[in-house]
C-alpha positions as CSV (number, residue, x, y, z in Angstrom):
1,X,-22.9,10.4,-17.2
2,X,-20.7,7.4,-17.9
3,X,-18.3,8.9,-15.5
4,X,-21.1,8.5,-12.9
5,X,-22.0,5.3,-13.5
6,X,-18.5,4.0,-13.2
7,X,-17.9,5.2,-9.8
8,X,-21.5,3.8,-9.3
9,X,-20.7,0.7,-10.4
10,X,-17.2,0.6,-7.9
11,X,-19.2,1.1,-5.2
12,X,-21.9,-1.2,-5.6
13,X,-19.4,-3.6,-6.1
14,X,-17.8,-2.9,-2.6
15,X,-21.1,-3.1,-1.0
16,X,-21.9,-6.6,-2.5
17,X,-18.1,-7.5,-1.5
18,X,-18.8,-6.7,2.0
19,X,-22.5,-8.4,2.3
20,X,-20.7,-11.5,1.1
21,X,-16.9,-11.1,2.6
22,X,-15.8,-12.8,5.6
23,X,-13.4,-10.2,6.9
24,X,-14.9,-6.9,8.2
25,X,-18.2,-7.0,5.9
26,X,-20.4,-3.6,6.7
27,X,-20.0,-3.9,10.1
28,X,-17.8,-0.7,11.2
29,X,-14.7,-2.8,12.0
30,X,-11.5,-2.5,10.2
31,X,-9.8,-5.2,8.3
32,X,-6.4,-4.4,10.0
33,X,-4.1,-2.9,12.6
34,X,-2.7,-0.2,9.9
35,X,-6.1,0.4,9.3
36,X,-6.8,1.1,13.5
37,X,-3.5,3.4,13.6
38,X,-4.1,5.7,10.6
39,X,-7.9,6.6,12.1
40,X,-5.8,7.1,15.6
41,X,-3.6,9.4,13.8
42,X,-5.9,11.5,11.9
43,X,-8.1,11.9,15.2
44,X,-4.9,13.3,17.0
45,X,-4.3,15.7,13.6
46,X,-7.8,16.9,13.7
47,X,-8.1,17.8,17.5
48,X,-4.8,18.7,18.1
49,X,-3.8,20.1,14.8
50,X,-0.1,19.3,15.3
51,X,0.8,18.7,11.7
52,X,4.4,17.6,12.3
53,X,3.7,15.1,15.3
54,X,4.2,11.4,14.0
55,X,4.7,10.1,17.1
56,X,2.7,6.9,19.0
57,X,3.1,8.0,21.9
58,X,1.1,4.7,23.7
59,X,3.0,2.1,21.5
60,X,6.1,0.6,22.0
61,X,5.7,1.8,25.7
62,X,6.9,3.2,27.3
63,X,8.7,5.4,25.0
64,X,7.1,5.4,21.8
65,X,7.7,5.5,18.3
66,X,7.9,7.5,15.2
67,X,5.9,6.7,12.0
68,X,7.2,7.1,8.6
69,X,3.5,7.9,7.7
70,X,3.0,11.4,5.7
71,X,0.2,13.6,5.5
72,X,-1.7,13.4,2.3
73,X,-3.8,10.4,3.0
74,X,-4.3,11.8,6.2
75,X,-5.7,14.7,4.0
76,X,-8.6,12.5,2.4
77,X,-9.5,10.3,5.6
78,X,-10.0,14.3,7.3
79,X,-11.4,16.2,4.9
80,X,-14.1,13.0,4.6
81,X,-14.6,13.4,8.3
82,X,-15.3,16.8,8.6
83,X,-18.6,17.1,7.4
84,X,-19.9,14.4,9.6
85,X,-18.5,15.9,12.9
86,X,-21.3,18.2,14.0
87,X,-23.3,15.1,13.9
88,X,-21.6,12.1,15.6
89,X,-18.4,13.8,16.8
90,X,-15.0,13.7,16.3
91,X,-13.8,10.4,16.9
92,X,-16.5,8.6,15.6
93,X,-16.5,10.6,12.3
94,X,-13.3,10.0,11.1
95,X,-14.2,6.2,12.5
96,X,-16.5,6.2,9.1
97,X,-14.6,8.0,7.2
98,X,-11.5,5.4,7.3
99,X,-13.9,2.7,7.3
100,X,-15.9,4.2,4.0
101,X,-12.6,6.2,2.3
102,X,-11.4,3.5,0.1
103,X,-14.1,2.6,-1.7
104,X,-14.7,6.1,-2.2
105,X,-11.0,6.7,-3.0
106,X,-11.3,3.2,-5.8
107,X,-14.6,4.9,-7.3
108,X,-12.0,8.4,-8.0
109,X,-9.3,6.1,-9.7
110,X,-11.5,4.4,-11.6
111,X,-13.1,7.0,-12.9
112,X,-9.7,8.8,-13.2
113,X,-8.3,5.6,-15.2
114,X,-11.3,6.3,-18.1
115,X,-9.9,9.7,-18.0
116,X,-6.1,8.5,-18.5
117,X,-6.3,6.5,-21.2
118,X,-9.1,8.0,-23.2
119,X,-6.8,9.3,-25.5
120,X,-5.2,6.3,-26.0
121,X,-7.9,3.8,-26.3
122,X,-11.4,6.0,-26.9
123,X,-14.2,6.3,-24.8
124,X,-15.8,3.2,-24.7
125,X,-12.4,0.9,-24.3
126,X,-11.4,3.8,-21.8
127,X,-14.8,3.1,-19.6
128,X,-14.5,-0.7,-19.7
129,X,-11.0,-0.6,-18.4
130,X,-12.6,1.7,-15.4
131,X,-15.1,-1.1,-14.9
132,X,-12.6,-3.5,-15.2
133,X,-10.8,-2.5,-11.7
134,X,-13.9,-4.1,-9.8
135,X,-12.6,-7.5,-10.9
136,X,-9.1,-7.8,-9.5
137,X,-9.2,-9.6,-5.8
138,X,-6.2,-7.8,-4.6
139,X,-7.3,-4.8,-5.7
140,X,-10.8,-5.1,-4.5
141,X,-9.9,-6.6,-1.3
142,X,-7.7,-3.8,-0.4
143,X,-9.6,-1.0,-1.6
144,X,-12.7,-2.6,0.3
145,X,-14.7,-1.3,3.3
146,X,-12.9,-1.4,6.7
147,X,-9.5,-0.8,4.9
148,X,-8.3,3.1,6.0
149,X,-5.1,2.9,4.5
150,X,-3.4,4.3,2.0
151,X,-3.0,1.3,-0.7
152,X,-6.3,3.0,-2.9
153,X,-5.0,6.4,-2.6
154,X,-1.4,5.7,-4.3
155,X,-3.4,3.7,-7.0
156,X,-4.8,7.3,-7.5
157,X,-2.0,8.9,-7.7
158,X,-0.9,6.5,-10.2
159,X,-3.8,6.6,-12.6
160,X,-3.7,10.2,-12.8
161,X,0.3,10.4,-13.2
162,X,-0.3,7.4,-16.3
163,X,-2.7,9.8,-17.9
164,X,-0.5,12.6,-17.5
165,X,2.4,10.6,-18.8
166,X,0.1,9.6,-21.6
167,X,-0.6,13.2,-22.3
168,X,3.1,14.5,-22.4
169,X,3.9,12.1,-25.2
170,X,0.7,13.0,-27.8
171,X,1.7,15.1,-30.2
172,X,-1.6,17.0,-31.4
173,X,-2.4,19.0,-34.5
174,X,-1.1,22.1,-32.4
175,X,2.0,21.0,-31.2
176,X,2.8,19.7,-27.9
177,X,1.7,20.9,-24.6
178,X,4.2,20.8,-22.1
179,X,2.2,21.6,-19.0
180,X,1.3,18.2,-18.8
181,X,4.8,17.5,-18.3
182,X,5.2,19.9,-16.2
183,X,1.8,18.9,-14.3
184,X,3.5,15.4,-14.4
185,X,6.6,16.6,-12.9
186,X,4.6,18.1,-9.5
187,X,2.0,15.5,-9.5
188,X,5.3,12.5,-8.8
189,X,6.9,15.1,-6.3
190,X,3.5,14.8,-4.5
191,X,3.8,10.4,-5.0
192,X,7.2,10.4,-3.5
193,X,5.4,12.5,-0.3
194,X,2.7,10.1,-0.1
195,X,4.7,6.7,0.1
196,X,8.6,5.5,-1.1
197,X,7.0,3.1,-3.3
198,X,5.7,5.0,-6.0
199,X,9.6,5.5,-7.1
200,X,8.7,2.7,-8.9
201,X,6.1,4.5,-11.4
202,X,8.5,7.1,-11.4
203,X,11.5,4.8,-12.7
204,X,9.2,4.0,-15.2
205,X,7.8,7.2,-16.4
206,X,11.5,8.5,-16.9
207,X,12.3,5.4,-18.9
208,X,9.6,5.5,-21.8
209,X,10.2,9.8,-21.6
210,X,13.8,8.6,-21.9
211,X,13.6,6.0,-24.7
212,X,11.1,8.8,-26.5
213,X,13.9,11.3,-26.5
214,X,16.9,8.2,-27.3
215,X,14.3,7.0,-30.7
216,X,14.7,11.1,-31.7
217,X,11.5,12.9,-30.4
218,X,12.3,16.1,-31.2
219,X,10.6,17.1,-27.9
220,X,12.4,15.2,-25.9
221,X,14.6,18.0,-24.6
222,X,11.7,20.5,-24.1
223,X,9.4,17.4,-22.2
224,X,12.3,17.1,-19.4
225,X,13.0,20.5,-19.0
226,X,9.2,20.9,-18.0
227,X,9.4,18.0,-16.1
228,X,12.3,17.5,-13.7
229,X,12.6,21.1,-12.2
230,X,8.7,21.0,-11.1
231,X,9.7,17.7,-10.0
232,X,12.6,18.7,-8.1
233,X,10.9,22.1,-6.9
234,X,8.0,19.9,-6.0
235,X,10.2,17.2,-3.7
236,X,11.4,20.3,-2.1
237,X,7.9,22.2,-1.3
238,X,6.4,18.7,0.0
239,X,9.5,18.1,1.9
240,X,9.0,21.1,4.1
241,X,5.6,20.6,4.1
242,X,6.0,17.5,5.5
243,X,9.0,18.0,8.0
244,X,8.8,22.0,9.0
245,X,12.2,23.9,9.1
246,X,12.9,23.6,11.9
247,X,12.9,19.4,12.0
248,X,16.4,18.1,10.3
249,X,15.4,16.8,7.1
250,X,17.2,13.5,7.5
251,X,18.0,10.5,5.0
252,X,15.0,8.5,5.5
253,X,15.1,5.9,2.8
254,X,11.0,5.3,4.0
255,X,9.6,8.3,4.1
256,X,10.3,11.9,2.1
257,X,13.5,13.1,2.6
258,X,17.3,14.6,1.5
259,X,17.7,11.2,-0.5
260,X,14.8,12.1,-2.4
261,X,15.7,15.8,-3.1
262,X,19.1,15.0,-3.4
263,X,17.8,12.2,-6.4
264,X,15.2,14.9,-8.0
265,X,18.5,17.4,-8.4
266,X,20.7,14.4,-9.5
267,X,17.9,13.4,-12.5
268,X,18.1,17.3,-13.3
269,X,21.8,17.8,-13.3
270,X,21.7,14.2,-15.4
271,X,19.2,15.4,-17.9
272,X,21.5,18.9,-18.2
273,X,24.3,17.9,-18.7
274,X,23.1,15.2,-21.3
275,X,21.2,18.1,-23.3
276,X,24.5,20.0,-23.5
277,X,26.3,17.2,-24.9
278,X,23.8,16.4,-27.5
279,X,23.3,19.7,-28.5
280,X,27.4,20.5,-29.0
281,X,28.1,17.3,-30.5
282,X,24.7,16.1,-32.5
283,X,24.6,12.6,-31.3
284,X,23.8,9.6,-33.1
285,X,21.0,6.9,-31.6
286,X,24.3,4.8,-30.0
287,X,25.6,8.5,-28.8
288,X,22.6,8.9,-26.8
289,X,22.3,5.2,-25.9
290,X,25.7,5.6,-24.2
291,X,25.1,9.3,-22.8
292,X,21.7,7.5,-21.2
293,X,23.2,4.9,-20.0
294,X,26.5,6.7,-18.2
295,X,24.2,9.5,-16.6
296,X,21.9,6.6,-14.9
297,X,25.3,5.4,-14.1
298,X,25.9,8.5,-12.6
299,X,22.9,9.2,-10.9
300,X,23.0,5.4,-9.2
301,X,26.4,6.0,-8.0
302,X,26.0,9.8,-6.8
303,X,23.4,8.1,-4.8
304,X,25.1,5.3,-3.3
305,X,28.0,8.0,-2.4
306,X,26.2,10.4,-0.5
307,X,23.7,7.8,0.8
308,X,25.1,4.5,1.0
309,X,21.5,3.1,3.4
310,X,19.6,3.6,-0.2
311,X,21.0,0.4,-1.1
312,X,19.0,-1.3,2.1
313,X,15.8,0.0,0.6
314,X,12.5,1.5,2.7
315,X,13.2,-1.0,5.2
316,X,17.2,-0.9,5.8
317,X,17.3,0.3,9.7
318,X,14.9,-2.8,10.8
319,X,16.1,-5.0,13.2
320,X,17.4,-8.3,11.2
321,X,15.9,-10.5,13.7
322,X,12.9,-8.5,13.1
323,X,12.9,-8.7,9.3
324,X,14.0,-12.4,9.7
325,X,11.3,-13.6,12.0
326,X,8.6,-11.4,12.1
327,X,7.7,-8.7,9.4
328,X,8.9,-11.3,6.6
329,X,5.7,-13.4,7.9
330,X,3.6,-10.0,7.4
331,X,1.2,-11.4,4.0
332,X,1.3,-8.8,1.8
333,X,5.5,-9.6,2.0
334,X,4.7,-13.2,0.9
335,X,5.3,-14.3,-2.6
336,X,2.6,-15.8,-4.8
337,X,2.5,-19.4,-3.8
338,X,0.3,-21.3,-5.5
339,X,-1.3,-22.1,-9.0
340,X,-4.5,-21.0,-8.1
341,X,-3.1,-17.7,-6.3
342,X,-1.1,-16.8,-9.5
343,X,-4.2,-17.1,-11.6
344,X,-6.4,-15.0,-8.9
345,X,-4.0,-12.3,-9.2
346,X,-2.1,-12.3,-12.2
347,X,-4.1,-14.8,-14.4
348,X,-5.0,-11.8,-16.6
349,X,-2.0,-11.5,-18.4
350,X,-2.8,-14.8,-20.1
351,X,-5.3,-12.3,-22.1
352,X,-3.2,-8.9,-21.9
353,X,0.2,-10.0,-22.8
354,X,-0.5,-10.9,-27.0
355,X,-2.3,-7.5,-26.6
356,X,0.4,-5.6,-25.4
357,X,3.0,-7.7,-28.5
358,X,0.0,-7.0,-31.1
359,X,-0.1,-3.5,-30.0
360,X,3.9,-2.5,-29.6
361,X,4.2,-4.4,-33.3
362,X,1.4,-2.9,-35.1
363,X,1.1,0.8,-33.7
364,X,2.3,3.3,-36.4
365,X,2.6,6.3,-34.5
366,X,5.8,7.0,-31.9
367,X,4.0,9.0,-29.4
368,X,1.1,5.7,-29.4
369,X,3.4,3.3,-29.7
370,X,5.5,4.8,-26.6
371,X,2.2,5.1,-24.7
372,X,2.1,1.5,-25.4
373,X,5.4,0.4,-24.0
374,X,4.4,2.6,-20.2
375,X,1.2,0.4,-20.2
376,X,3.3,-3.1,-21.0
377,X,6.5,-2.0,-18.8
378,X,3.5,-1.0,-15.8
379,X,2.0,-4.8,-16.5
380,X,5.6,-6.2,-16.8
381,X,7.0,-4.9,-13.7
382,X,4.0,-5.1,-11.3
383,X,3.4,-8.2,-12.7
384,X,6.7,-9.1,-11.5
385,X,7.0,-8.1,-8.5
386,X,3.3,-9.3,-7.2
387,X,4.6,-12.8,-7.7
388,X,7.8,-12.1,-5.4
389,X,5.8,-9.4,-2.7
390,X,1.6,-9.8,-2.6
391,X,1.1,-5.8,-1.8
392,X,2.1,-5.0,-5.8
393,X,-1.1,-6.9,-7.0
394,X,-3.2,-4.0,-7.1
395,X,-1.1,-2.4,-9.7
396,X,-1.1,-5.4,-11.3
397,X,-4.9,-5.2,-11.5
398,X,-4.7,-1.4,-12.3
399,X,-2.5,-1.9,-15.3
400,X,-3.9,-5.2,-16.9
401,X,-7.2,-3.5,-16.9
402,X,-6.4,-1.4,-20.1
403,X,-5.4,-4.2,-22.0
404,X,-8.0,-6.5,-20.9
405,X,-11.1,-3.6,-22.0
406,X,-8.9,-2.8,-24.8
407,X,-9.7,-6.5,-26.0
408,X,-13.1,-6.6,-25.0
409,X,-14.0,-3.7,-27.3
410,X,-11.6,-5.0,-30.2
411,X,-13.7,-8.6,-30.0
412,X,-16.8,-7.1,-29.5
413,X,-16.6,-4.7,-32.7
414,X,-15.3,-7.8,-34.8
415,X,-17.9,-9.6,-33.6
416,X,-20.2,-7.1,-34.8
417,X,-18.7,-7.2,-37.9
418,X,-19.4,-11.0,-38.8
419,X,-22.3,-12.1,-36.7
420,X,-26.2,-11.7,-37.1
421,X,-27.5,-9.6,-34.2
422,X,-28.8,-13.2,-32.7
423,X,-25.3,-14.8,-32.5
424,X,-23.7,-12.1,-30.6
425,X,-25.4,-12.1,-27.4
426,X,-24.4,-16.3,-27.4
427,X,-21.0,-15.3,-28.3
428,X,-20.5,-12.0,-26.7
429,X,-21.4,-13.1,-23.1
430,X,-19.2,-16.1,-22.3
431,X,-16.4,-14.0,-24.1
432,X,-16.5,-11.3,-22.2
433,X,-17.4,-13.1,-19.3
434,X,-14.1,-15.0,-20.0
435,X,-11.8,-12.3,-20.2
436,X,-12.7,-10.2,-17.0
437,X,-13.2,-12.7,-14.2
438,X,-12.3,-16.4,-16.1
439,X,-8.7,-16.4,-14.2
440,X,-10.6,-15.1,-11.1
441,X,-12.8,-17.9,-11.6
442,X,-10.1,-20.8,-12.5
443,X,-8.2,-19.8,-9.3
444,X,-11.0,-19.6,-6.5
445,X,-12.4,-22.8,-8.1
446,X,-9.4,-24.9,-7.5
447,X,-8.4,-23.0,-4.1
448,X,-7.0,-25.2,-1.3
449,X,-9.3,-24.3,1.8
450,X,-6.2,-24.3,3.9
451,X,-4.5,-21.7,1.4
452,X,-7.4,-19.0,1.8
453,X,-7.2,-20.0,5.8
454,X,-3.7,-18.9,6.4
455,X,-5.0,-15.2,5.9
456,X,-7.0,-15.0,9.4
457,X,-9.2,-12.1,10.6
458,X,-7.6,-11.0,14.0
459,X,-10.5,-9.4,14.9
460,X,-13.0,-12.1,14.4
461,X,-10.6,-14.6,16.1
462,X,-9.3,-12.4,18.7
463,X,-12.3,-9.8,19.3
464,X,-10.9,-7.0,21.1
465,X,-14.0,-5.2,20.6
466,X,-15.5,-7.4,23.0
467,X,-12.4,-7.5,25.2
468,X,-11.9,-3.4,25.5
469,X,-15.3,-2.5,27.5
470,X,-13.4,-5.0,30.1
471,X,-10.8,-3.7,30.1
472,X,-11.4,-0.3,30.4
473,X,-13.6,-0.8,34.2
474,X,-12.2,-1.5,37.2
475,X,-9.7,-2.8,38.2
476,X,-7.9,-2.5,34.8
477,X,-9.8,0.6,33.6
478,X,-8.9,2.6,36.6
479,X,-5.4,4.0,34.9
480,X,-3.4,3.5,32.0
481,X,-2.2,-0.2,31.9
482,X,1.3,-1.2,29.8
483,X,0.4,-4.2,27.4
484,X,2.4,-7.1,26.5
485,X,-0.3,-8.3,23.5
486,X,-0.1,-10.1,20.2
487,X,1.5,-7.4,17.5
488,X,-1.9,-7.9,15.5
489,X,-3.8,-7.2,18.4
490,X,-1.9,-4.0,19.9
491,X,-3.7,-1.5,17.1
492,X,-7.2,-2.4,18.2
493,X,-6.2,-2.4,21.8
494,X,-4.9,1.1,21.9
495,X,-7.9,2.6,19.7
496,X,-10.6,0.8,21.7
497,X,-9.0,1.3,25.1
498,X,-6.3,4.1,26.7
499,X,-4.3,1.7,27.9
500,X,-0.3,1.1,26.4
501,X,1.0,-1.6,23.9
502,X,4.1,-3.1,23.4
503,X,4.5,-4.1,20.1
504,X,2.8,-3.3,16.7
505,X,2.8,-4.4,13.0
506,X,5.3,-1.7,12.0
507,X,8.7,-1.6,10.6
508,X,9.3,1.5,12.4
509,X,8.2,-0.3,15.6
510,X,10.6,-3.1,15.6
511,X,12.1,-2.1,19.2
512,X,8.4,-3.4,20.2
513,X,8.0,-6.4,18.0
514,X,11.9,-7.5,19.5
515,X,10.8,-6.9,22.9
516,X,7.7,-9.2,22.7
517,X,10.2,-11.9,21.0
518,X,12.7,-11.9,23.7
519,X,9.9,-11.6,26.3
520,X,8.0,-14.2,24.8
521,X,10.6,-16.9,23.5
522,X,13.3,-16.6,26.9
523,X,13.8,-19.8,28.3
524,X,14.7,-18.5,31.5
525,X,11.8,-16.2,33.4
526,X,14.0,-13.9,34.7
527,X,14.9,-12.9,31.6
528,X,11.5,-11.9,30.4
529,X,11.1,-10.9,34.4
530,X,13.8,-7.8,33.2
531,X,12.8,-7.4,30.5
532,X,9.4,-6.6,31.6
533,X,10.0,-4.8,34.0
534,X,12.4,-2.5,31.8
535,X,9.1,-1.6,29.6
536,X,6.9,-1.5,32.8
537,X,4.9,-4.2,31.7
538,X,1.5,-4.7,33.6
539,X,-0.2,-7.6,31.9
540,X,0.3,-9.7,29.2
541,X,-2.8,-10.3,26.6
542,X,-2.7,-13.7,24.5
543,X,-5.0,-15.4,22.3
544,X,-4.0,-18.7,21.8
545,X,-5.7,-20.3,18.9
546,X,-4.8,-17.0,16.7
547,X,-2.5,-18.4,13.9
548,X,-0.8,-15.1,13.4
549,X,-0.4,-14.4,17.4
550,X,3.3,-12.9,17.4
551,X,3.0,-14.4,14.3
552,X,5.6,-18.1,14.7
553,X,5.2,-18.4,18.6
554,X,1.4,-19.7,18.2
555,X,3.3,-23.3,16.6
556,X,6.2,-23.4,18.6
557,X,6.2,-26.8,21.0
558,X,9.4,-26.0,23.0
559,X,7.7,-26.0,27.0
560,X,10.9,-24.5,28.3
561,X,9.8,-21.1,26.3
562,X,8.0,-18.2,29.0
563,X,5.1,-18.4,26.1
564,X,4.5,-22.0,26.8
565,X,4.7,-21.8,30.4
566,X,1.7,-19.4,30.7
567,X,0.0,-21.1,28.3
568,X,0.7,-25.1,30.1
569,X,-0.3,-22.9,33.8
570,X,3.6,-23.3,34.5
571,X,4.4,-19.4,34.9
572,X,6.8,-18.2,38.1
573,X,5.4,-16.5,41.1
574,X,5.5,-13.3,40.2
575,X,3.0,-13.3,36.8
576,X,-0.3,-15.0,37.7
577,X,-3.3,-16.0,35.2
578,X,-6.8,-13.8,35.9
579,X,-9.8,-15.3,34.5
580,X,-11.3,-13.0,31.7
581,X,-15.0,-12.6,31.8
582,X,-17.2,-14.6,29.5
583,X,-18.7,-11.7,27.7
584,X,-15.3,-10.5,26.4
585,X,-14.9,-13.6,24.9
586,X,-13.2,-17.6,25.4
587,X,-10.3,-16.3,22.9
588,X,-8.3,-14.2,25.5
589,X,-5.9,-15.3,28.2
590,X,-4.9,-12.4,30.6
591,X,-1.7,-12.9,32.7
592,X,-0.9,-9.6,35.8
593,X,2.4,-8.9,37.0
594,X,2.0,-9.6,40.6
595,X,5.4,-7.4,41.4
596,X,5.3,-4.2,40.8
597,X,6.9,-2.6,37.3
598,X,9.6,-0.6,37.5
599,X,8.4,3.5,38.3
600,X,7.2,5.4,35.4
């Protein structure tokens, strides 16, 4: 029942979010162009049932590109769909399913958070921090309605590897069970599938497992031995899963891959060869401090050896111009700016952080006091990184929420303890209050309005919803067109219309986001005229007043730039302004090649 009531409670919360938001509220449209792709994707999975195609075939036209997306979210956003499809169809079931999924998806890991730490903190701390996940803005906002991406689905997966970490350190009365290592083992195999990032969560898990071996767990040996062979074994079932045999396996650093087999075998043949030497020579705590220490050595440098592109991270084969100009301006890359953004999003750990010191100081028990340290390392280092890199917050959010409700329930039962049943509710309320939204509160109070305006909704200010019935009628609708549009616009373009787009918000599509740069910024038109005609561009799509269109080229002043010229009505002969009709909006300029584009 309180299980129920939690996920209720999520997703009421979404619901009142999205009355009240400003970005795609509860009207069917998607927040962004991530959001537009992964709903084209899964449509093309589900009708074509071509599990190994990650192509786009219509962006970065004419040739395409390949997405370092995998399968498992596609998974959720599908098997959501499915039961809607003799009803509305194909298409536009898996429309609502990506709009609805993450919501639904936040309701699973909130519930699965009560679940995770239960054993930790009891039932009622362990539903308040479930509740507690409704009342991070990062978290919310990208687990809202309109989002189909996969940022609530890894923030699954992460709850329920935390409570399986949690579970392979308690000892109980019968010994410990080591399936939940083992569980724990498969369960990060199938993280590293989903998305690169959760090697994160992973580095951490093997650290406290580490230091509860290195402090003398007498299960420390046995807890590894379940755990890295089903994660290995894991890495390689999801890796064929994911790229077939007959696809070369490769050394993406973005996407599952040999460097993440090749790492899961590495951690195994570490963890082997360090239980051989304790075991022959009966190692003291500095033995195994520098054993631990030389096989992470090892492992790093083993690495670096057979892949030396790890060091480049996810993103290492992007264009530098690219990374430079373009996706370093993408805001969930941007750091944590301001006062009042630092106490929106990581304000919380002004409450969590003496919890976390009380708790790590006064916990008797090893296997509760290491379950301790995973929760403060998880606040620590998300913490840390959402003020260098925005898209961390909601594991920020995730992982402050069990030390916030595990304060909440500590006041309220001393509270209990020396108050009359009168005082409590006057006490109780603005305390409460205090602790779950107070920094929330503090940092949208003393927001600069020009802060909160720098994240723009495309679709509101560039409606391509309006635009695409236009464009798909004669004489634009009659065939296929090549686009040269704003990278936040592409997405929308190509799911609302058949027609081809240059460039797109995606590392992986950086051959389209450099072509619209060179296009766009050449101070000498025949430059962009080659250029477009090497791409077969027909028209080019702009929307002026779009502070994120092509992201800097909106504020650039220099007139001898091809941008400006189309814009000032200064374009060469052979690209000519047509007037856009009134019903697709006043936001849209449209520019046709008047010479033909090279044969395609």
């Amino acid at each position: 029942m309180m299980l129920a009531l939690v996920a209720a409670w999520v997703l009421i919360i979404h619901v009142v979010v999205g009355l009240m938001g400003d970005d795609s509220g509860l009207d069917g449209r998607f927040l962004d162009g991530d959001s537009y792709m992964r709903v084209m994707r899964v449509i093309d999975l589900l009708a074509t049932g071509d599990w190994w195609d990650h192509t786009f075939e219509r962006a970065n036209a004419p040739w395409g590109f390949t997405s370092h997306w995998t399968r498992p979210f596609d998974l959720v956003v599908g098997a959501l769909a499915l039961p809607m499809v003799p009803f509305v169809g194909m298409a536009e079931a898996v429309h609502w399913a990506g709009y609805m999924v993450s919501p639904m998806v936040h309701a699973l890991f909130a519930v699965a958070l009560v679940w995770a730490v239960m054993p930790l903190l009891g039932t009622w701390a362990a539903v308040v921090a479930g509740l507690l996940t409704t009342t991070h803005a990062g978290l919310v906002k990208l687990c809202g309605f309109g989002v189909a991406d996969h940022h609530a689905f890894f923030l699954l997966i992460t709850t329920v590897i935390l409570g399986l970490t949690l579970r392979s350190l308690i000892v109980n009365n019968v010994g410990p069970d080591h399936r939940w290592s083992a569980a724990l083992g498969v369960l990060a195999a199938l993280a590293v599938w989903a998305g690169p990032e959760s090697l994160v969560l992973i580095g951490l898990v093997l650290s406290v497992t580490g230091l509860a071996w290195l402090s003398g767990d007498p299960e420390g040996l046995r807890r590894h031995w379940a755990m890295l062979p089903a994660f290995a074994a894991g890495i390689l079932m999801f890796l064929v899963l994911d790229r077939g045999m007959a696809e070369p396996w490769g050394n993406d650093t973005d996407r599952i891959s040999l460097v993440h087999l090749a790492l899961s075998l590495a951690l195994l043949a570490a963890w082997g060869l360090m239980a051989l030497t304790e075991r022959r020579f009966q190692l003291s705590l500095t033995g195994r401090a520098v054993l631990a220490v030389s096989a992470a050595a090892g492992v790093a440098g083993a690495m670096v050896i057979l892949f030396p592109r790890v060091i480049g991270g996810p993103e290492v084969d992007i264009d530098p111009l690219v990374q430079r100009e373009l996706i370093s301006r993408v805001s969930e890359v941007q750091p944590v700016k301001t006062v009042s953004e630092a106490f929106i999003l990581v304000g919380g750990v002004l409450f969590a952080l003496p919890v976390l010191i009380w708790r790590l100081r006064c916990v008797a028990g090893r296997a509760e006091k290491l379950s301790w340290l995973m929760i403060t390392l998880g606040c620590v280092v998300y913490l840390g990184f959402t003020m260098v890199w925005l898209r961390w917050a909601p594991y920020a959010g995730l992982f402050l929420a069990i030390p916030l409700a595990d304060l909440i329930v500590q006041l309220d039962r001393a509270i209990n303890a020396r108050t009359g049943s009168f005082l409590r509710v006057l006490i109780k309320v603005p305390a409460f209050v205090a602790i779950a939204v107070g920094p929330l509160l503090i940092g949208g109070l003393s927001a600069d309005d020009g802060t909160a305006a720098e994240i723009a909704d495309v679709s509101k200010e560039c409606p391509v919803e309006a635009l695409a019935p236009v464009l798909s009628r004669p004489p634009w609708g009659n065939r296929p067109r090549t686009f040269m549009a704003p990278a936040n616009v592409g997405p929308e373009l190509l799911y609302r219309t058949r027609h081809r787009v240059v460039a797109t918000v995606h590392h992986r599509n950086d051959a389209g986001l450099r072509a619209n740069w060179d296009i766009l910024r050449a101070t000498d038109p025949e430059i962009s005229r080659a250029l477009m005609v090497e791409r077969g561009i027909d028209l080019v799509l702009m929307c002026p007043d779009y502070r994120g269109n092509g992201f800097v080229l909106a504020t650039d002043t220099d007139d001898r730039l091809f941008y400006r010229r189309l814009l000032q009505g200064r374009g060469p002969s052979w690209i000519r302004e047509v007037e856009v009709p009134s019903e697709a909006g006043r936001q849209f300029r449209l520019f046709e090649v008047v010479s033909p584009p090279a044969a395609r």
